[in-house]
VOGU-3710 file (C-alpha; in Angstrom, 3 decimals, decimal comma):
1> xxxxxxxxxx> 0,000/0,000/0,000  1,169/3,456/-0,980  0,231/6,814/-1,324  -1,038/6,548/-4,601  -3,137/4,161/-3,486  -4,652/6,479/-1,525  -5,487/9,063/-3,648  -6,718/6,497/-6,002  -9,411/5,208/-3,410  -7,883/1,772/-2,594
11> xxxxxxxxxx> -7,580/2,999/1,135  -9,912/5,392/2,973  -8,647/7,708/5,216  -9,788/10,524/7,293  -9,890/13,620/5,549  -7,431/16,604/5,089  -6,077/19,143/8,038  -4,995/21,877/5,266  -4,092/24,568/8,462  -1,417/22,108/9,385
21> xxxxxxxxxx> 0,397/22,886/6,265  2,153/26,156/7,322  3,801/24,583/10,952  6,718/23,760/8,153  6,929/27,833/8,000  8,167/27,569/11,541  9,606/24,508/11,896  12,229/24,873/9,423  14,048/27,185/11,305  14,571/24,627/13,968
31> xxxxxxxxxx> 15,841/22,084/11,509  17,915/24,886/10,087  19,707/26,096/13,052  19,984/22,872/15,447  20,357/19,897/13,223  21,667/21,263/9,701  19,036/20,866/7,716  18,472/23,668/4,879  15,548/24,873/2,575  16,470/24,031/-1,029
41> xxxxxxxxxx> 14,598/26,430/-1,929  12,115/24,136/-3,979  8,635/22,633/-3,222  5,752/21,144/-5,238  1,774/20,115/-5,193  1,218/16,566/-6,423  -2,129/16,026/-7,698  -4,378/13,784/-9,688  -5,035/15,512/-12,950  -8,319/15,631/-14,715
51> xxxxxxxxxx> -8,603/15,549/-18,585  -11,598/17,963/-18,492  -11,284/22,275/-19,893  -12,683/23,122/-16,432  -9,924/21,509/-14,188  -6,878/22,666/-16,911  -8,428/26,241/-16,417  -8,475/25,697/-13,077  -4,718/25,053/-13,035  -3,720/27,518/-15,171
61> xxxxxxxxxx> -5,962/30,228/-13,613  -3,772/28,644/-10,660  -0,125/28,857/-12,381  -1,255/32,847/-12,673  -2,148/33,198/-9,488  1,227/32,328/-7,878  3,772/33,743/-10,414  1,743/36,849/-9,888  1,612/36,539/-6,055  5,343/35,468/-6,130
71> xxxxxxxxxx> 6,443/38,351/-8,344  8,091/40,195/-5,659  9,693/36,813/-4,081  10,445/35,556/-7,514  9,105/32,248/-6,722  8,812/30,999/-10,241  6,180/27,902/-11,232  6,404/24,569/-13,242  4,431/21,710/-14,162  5,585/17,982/-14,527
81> xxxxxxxxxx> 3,947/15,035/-14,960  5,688/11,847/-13,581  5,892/8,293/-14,796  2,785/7,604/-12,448  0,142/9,517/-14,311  0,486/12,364/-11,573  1,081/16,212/-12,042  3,638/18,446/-10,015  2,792/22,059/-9,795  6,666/22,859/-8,880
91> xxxxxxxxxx> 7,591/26,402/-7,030  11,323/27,638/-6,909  12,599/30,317/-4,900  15,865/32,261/-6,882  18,749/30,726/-6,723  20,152/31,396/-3,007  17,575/33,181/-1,630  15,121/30,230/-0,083  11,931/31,239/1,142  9,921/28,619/2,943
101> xxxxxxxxxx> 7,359/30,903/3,619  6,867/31,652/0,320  6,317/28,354/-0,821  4,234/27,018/1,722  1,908/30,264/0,424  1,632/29,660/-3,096  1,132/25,385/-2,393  -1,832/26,463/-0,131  -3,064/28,825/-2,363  -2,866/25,733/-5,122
111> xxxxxxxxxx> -4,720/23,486/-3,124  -7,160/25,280/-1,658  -8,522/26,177/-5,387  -8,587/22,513/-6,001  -10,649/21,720/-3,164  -13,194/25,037/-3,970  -13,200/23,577/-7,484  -14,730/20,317/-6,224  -11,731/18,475/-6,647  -9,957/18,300/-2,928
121> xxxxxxxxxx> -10,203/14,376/-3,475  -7,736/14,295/-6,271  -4,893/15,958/-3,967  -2,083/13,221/-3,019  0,630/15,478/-0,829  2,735/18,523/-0,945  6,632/18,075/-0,754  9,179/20,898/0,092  13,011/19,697/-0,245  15,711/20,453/1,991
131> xxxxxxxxxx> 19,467/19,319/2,182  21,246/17,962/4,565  24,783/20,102/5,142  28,140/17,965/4,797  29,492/17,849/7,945  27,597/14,775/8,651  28,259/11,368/7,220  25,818/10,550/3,812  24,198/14,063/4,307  22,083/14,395/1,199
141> xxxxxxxxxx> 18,376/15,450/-0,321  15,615/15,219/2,640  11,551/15,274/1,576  9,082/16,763/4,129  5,935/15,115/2,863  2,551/16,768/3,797  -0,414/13,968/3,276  -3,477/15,882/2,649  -5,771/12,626/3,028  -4,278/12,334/7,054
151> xxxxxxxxxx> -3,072/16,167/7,677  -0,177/15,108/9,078  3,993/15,292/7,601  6,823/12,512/7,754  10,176/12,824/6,557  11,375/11,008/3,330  15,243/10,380/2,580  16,268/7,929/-0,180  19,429/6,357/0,569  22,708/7,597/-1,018
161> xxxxxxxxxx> 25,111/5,149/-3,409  28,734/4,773/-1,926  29,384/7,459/-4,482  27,145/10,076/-2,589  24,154/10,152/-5,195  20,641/9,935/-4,313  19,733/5,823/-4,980  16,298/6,830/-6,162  16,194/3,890/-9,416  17,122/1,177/-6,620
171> xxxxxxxxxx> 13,923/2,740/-4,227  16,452/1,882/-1,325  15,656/4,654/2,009  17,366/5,443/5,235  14,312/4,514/7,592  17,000/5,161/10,471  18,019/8,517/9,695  13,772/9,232/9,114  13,262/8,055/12,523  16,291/10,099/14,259
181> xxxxxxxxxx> 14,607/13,389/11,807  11,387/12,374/13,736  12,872/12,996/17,248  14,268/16,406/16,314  11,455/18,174/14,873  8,109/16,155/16,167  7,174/18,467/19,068  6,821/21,056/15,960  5,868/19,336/13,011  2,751/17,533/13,266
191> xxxxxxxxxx> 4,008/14,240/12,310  2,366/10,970/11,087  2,286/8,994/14,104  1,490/5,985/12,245  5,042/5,282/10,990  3,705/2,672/8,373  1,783/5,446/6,680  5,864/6,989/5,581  4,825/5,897/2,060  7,790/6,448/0,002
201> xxxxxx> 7,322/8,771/-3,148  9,830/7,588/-5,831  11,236/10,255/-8,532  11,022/13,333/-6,654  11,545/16,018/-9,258  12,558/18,603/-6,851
//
C-alpha cells in the first residue's frame, strides 16, 4: 500500500487538516539552526489531474495566481507530470535566496482552489526539499511530505550510493536517519504517528 493508493481510493482515510500545512513555515528554522538541515529552496503540489477544460483552467488560472503573487519573491512555477500519471505544480525560490514561507503560500493557495473547485479528493501530498549540510556522514536530499488525506507530515530520505548520489532507481531509504529526523522536529511538526503510513514517493523532481 502506498500513497497513490490512496489518492486512487484503494484505502480510505480521514480527511485533510490543510491549516497544518504552514507549521513547516516555523519549523524549518529549527531544523535549520539545530540539526543542519536547509531549505532548497524548492517545493511542489502533487495532484491527480483531470482531462476535463474546467480543471486545466483551473490550473492555469492557478499557475497565474502564484507567479503573480510570487512576483516580488520571484518564486517561479512549473508543471511535470511523472511516470505515475500524476502532475507536479513545482515552485522555486531564486537561486540562493530560499523562502519557505513563500512556498508554503503559493502550495496552499494551489490546493485550496482545487478543493473550492470540487476536486480536494484528487490531492495526493505537498513536498518541500531540503538538504542535509556535509558535515555529517551521507548528508544528502531530505523530503518533508505533507499527506493531505491524514493532515499530518513525515520525513522522506532515499538512501545515497557509496558514491554520494541519491539511490532513487534502486527505491532503497534510510528509515533510520527518518526516525532520528522524527525525534528532532516532532514536538513542531505535526508528524504521522502511524510510521507505516511513511509511504515512500519515488522520482522526486525537486
Amino acid at each position: 500500500m502506498g500513497l497513490r493508493d490512496i489518492l486512487t481510493g484503494r484505502h480510505q482515510v480521514k480527511g485533510p487538516a490543510p491549516d497544518r500545512l504552514f507549521a513547516i513555515t516555523t519549523a524549518y528554522v529549527t531544523l535549520e539552526s539545530e540539526h543542519q538541515i536547509d531549505p532548497a529552496g524548492t517545493a511542489a503540489i502533487v495532484f491527480q489531474a483531470l482531462a476535463t477544460s474546467e480543471f486545466e483552467a483551473t490550473l492555469a488560472e492557478m499557475e497565474q495566481v502564484v507567479t503573480a503573487t510570487g512576483g516580488d519573491s520571484g518564486t517561479t512555477v512549473a508543471m511535470q507530470d511523472d511516470s505515475y500519471g500524476y502532475r507536479w505544480m513545482i515552485l522555486r525560490s531564486p537561486q540562493g535566496s530560499p523562502s519557505v514561507e513563500d512556498l508554503a503560500v503559493g502550495i496552499n493557495a494551489v490546493s485550496s482552489s482545487i478543493e473550492s473547485a470540487g476536486h480536494g479528493e484528487r490531492l495526493l501530498c505537498a513536498v518541500f526539499a531540503f538538504t542535509e549540510r556535509a558535515e555529517r556522514p551521507g548528508a544528502g536530499r531530505v523530503y518533508f511530505i505533507y499527506n493531505y488525506k491524514r493532515g499530518y507530515w513525515y520525513p522522506f530520505v532515499p538512501a545515497r550510493s557509496d558514491g554520494g548520489a541519491p539511490s532513487d532507481s534502486e527505491q532503497q531509504r534510510s528509515t533510520e536517519r527518518e526516525l532520528q529526523i522524527k525525534a528532532q522536529i516532532g514536538s513542531e511538526l505535526p508528524i504521522e504517528p502511524e510510521i507505516e503510513r511513511w509511504f515512500p514517493l519515488w522520482g522526486i523532481p525537486i
